[in-house]
C-alpha positions in Angstrom: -2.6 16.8 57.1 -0.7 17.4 53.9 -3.6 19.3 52.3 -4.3 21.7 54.9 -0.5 22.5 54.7 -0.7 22.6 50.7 -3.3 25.1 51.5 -1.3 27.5 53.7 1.7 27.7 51.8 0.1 27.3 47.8 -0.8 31.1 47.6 3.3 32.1 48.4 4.2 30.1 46.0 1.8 31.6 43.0 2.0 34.6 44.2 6.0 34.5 43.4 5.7 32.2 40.8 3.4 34.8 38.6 5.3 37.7 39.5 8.6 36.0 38.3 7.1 34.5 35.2 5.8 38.5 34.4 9.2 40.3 35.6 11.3 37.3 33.2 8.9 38.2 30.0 9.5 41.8 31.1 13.8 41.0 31.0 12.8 38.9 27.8 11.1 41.8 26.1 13.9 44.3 26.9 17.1 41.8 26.2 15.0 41.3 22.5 15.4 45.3 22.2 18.4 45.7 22.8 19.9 42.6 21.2 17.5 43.9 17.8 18.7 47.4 18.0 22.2 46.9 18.8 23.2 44.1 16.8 26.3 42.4 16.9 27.2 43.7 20.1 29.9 40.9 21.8 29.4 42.7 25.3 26.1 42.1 25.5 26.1 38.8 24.0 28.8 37.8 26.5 27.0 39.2 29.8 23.4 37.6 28.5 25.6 33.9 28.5 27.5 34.9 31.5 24.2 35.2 33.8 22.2 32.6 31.8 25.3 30.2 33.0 25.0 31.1 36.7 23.4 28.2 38.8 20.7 29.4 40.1 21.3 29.3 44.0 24.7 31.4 42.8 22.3 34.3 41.3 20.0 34.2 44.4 22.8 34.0 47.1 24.4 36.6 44.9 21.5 39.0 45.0 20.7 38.5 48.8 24.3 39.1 49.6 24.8 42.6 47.5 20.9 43.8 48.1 20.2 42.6 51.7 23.3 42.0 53.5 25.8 44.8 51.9 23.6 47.2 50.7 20.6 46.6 52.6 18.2 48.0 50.2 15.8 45.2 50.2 14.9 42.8 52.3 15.9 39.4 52.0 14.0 37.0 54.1 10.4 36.0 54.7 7.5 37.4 53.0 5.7 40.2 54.9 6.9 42.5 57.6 3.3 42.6 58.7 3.2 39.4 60.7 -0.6 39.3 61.5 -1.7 40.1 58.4 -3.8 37.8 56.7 -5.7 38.3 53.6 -8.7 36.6 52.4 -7.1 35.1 48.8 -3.4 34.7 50.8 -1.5 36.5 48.1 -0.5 39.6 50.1 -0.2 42.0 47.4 -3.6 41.4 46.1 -4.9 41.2 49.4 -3.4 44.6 50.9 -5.1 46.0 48.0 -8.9 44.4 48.8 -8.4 45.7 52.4 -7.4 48.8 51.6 -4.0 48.4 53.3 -1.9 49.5 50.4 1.1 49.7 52.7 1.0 45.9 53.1 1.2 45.6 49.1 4.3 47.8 49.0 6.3 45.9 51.4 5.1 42.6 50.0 6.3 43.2 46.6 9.3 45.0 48.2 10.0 41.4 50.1 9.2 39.6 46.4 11.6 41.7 44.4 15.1 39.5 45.3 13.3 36.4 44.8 11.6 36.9 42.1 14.5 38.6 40.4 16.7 35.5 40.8 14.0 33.4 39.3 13.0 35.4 36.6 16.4 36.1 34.9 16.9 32.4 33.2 13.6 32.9 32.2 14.5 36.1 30.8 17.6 35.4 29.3 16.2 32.2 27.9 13.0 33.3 26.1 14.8 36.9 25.3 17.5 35.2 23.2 14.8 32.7 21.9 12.9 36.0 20.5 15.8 37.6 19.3 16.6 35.0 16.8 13.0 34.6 15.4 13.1 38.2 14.9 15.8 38.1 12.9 14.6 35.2 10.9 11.1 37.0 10.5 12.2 40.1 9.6 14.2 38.5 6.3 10.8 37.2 5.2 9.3 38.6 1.9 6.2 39.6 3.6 8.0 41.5 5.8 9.7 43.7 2.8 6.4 44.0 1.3 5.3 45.5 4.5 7.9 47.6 4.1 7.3 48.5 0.4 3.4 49.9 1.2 4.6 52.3 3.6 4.3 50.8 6.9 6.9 52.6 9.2 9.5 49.9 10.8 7.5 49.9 14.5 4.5 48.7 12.7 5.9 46.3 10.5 8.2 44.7 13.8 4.6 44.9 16.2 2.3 44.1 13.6 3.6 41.7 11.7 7.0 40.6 12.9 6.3 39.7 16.8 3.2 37.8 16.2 4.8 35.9 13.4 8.1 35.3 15.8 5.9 34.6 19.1 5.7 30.5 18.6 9.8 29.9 19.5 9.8 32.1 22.5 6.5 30.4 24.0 7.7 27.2 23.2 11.4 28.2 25.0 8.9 29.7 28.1 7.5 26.4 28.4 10.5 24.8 28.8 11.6 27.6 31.5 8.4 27.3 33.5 9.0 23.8 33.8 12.6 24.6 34.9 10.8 27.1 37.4 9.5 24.6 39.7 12.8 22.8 40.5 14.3 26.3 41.0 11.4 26.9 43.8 12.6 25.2 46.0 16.2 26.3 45.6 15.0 30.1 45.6 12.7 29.9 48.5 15.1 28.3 50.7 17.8 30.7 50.5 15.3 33.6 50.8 13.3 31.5 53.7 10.3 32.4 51.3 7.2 30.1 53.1 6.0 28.2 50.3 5.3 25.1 48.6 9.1 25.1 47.4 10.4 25.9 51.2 8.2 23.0 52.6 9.0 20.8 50.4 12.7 20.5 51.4 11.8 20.8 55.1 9.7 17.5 53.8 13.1 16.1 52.3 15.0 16.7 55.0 12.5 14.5 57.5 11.9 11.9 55.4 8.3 13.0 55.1 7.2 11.1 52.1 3.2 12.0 51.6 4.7 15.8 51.8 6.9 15.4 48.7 4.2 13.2 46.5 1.8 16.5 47.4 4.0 19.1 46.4 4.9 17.2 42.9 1.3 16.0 42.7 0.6 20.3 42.7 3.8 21.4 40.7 2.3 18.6 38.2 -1.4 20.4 37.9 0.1 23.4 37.8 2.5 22.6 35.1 -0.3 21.5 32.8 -2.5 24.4 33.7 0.4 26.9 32.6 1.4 24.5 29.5 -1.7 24.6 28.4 -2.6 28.0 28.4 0.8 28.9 27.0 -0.1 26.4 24.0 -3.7 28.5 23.5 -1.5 31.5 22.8 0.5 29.2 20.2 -2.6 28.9 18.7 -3.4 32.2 18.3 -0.3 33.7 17.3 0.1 30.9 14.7 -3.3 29.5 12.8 -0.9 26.5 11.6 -1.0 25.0 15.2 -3.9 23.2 16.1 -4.7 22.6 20.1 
């Protein structure tokens, strides 16, 4: 049945779903820095559009190609080298952790990194870019000179006062990407043979299977408005002008 198979492959999918949505505010967080610190700079400008432009099946093939097949560094395909492993939530890094199998959480995320990388730069690039141009808006604001004028070293004034007040773009631009991330699931996970919801769903496309593909959308939908909503609660409390 559809659900017993939404059930086996769900947890895959999360599990590199979260970690990609953490690693892109990560890349966000660290293209803001350096686009704040460094400003004006057309090489970094140009490389942040450059990537941000790649399809995304050309950054993932690119990655497995140089990483996996070149380099061999990382691996490339599946999910766990441990192939009777089975953990009692299904998301193996969590899991190798609660049965005190750390080794099985290494080579998980180890098996996660390519994937999640390829997913998580447009996120990154998106929502760092977003950031970087409320921060320079917020930081012209007269409360942010008054800041200034009491005494408040710049650090403070750009955590205290300037991110929270610049937070409501780049949430609202990380919306938009985590609706994005779905559709690049399935891309993602079928170049890196990653077994989940995205992978099964075009093995569902390519057979016609119809109940398959209204399951998987029926999840990515739930799941969409779970992480929509919770991304809207931290609008809210960023920014008392927006009511839920």
């Amino acid at each position: 049945p559809v659900s017993d198979d939404i059930r086996e492959f769900l947890p895959a999918t999360l599990e590199l779903g979260l970690v990609s949505i953490a690693l892109g505010m990560v890349l966000a967080g660290a293209m803001a820095a350096l686009q704040f610190l460094i400003p004006g700079s057309a090489g970094i400008r140009l490389a942040m559009v450059g990537v941000g432009s790649t399809p995304i099946f050309l950054s993932a093939l690119l990655l497995a190609y140089f990483f996996w097949f070149q380099l061999d560094w990382l691996p490339g395909a599946g999910r766990l080298t441990y192939r009777d492993f089975a953990g009692p939530t299904g998301l193996n890094v969590i899991d190798g952790i609660l049965v005190g199998r750390p080794e099985v959480s290494i080579d998980a995320l180890l098996h996660m990194i390519l994937p999640a990388l390829a997913l998580a730069l447009p996120i990154g690039i998106a929502v760092g870019r977003s950031l970087n141009g409320a921060l320079h808006e917020v930081m012209r604001q007269t409360y942010i000179r008054t800041a200034r004028g009491k005494g408040l070293g710049e650090t403070k004034v750009l955590l205290r006062h300037g991110l929270r007040n610049a937070a409501t773009a780049p949430l609202s631009m990380l919306s938009l990407q985590v609706r994005l991330l779905f559709g690049n699931l399935l891309v993602v996970e079928r170049v890196f043979g990653w077994p989940g919801l995205g992978l099964y769903a075009v093995q569902a496309f390519a057979s016609a299977d119809l109940p398959a593909v209204l399951g998987v959308a029926i999840v990515f939908g739930i799941l969409y408005i779970l992480v929509n909503t919770l991304i809207e609660i931290v609008q809210s409390m960023a920014d008392s002008r927006i009511n839920l």
